[in-house]
C-alpha positions in Angstrom: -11.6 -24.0 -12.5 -10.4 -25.3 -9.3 -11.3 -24.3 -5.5 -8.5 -22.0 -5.2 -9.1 -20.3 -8.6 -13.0 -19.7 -7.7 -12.0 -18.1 -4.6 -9.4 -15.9 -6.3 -12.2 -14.9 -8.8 -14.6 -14.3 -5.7 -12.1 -11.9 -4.2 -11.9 -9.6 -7.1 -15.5 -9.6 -8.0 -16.7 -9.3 -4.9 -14.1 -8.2 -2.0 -12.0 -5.9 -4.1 -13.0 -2.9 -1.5 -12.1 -4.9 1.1 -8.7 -5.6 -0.3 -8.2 -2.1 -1.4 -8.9 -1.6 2.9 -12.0 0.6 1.9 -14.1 -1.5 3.7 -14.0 -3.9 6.7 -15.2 -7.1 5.0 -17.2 -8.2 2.4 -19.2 -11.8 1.9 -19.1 -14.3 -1.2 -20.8 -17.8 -1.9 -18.8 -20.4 -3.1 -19.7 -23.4 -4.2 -16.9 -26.8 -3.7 -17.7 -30.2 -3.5 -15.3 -31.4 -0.5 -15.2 -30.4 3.0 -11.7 -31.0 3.6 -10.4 -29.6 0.2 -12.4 -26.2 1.5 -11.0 -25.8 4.8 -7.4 -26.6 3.3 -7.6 -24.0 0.6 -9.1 -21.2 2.9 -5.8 -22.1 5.2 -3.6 -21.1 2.1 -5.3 -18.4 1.4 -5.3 -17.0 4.8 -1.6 -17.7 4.9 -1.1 -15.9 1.4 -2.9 -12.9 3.2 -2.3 -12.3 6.3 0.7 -9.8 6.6 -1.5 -8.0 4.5 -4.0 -7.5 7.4 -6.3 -9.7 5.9 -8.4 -13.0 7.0 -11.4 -15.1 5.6 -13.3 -17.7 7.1 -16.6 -20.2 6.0 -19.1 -18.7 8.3 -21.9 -20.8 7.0 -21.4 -23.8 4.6 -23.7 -26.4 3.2 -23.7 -29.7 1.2 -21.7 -28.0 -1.6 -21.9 -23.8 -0.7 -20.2 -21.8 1.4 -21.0 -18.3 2.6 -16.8 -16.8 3.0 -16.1 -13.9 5.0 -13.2 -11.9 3.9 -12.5 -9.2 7.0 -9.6 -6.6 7.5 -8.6 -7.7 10.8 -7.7 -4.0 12.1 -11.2 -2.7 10.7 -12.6 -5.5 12.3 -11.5 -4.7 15.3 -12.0 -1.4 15.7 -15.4 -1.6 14.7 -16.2 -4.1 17.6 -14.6 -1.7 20.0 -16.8 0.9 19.2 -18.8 1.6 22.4 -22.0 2.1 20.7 -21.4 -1.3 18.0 -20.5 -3.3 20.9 -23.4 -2.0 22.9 -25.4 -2.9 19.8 -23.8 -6.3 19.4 -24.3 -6.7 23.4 -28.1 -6.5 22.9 -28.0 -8.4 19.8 -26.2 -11.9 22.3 -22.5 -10.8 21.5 -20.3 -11.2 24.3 -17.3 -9.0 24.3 -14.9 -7.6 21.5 -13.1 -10.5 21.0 -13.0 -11.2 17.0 -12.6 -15.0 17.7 -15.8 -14.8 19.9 -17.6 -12.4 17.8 -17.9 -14.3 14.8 -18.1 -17.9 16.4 -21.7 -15.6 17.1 -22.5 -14.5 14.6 -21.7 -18.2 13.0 -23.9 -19.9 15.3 -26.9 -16.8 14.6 -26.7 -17.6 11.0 -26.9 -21.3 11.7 -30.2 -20.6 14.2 -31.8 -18.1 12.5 -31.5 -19.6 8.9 -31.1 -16.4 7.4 -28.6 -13.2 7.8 -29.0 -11.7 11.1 -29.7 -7.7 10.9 -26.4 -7.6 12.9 -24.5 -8.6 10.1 -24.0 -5.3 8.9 -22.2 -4.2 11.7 -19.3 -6.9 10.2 -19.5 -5.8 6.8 -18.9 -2.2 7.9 -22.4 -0.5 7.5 -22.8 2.4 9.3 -24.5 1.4 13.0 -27.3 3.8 12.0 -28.1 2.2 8.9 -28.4 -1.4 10.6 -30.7 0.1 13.1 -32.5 1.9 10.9 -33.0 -1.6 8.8 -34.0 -2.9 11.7 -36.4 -0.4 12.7 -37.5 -0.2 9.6 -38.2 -3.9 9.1 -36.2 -3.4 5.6 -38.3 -0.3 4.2 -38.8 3.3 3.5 -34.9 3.9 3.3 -33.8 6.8 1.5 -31.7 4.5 -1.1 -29.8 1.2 -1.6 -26.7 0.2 -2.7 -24.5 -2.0 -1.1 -26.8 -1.1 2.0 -29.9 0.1 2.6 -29.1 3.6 3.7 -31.5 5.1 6.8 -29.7 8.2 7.7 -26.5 9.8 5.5 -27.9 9.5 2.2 -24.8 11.7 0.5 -22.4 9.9 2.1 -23.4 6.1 1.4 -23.8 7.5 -2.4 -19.9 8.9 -2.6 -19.2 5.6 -0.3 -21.0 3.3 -3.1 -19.8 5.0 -5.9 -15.9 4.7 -4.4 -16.5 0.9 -4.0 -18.0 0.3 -7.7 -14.6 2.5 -9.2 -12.0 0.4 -6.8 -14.3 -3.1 -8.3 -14.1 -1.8 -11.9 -10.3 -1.1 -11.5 -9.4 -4.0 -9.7 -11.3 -6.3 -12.3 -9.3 -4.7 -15.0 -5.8 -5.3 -13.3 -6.5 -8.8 -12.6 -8.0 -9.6 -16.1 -4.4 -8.0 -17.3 -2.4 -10.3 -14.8 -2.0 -8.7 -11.4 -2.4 -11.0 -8.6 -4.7 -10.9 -5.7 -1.9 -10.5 -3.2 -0.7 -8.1 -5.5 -4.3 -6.2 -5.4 -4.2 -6.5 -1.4 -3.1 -3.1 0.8 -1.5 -4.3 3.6 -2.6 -2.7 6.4 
């Protein structure tokens, strides 16, 4: 399988909410063996995707992995306009609600810290509550997990699980019969 097959094969298993515009973004590793061949593949898939409202970007890459950000641009956006998220973000080192800025940030905290920053949840789409409650929390007593660990709305992040697990299921199905991933993608 080749670089741009394994990221077509990443999307649907694991950004198919995203694509469906569900969520904001979602998160995949990938594994590839050149730099270059990475960066030039990402480009075409950006280009492939981008009138549909959607980017993706390496925000962390190693020897022969790479940690790809798949983001609804508009989601994005909104999110990081959010007077409370970008308060949060603010006390967190973010600058701003610049997308470009934002995630050259949250880049360069995943680089220092060596692990995911608590804040990352704010980019995937989590409710703000949840991310402060993780953080509160130091990662326990939440009331359940599922793509998140959920602190406060415990009925809503069920339905909201339970939406994204259908819109995977279906999307898996429609690629395995021959749709495309542009043809999965909602523009937005």
């Amino acid at each position: 399988m080749n670089l741009f097959e394994s990221i077509e094969k990443g999307l649907i298993r694991h950004c198919s909410p995203t694509l469906a515009s569900l969520k904001t973004a979602s998160l995949f590793t990938l594994e590839f063996t050149c730099h270059k061949e990475l960066n030039r593949v990402l480009r075409k898939w950006n280009k492939n995707l981008s009138d549909k409202g959607v980017a993706m970007i390496a925000l962390r890459e190693t020897d022969n992995r790479a940690l790809i950000y798949v983001f609804r641009k508009n989601k994005l956006r909104e999110a990081l306009c959010c007077p409370k998220i970008e308060r949060f973000l603010r006390g967190s080192g973010y600058c701003g609600t610049n997308i470009g800025a934002a995630l050259s940030t949250l880049r360069a905290h995943l680089t220092e810290f060596g692990e995911f920053p608590h804040e990352i949840g704010v980019f995937l789409g989590y409710p703000l509550d949840d991310v402060i409650g993780f953080i509160k929390n130091k990662g326990q007593n939440c009331k359940c997990t599922g793509c998140w660990k959920v602190y406060c709305n415990e009925c809503e992040a069920v339905k909201t699980f339970a939406r994204y697990k259908k819109c995977e299921t279906i999307y898996m199905r429609l690629w395995e019969q021959g749709k495309s991933v542009r043809q999965l993608t909602v523009a937005a």
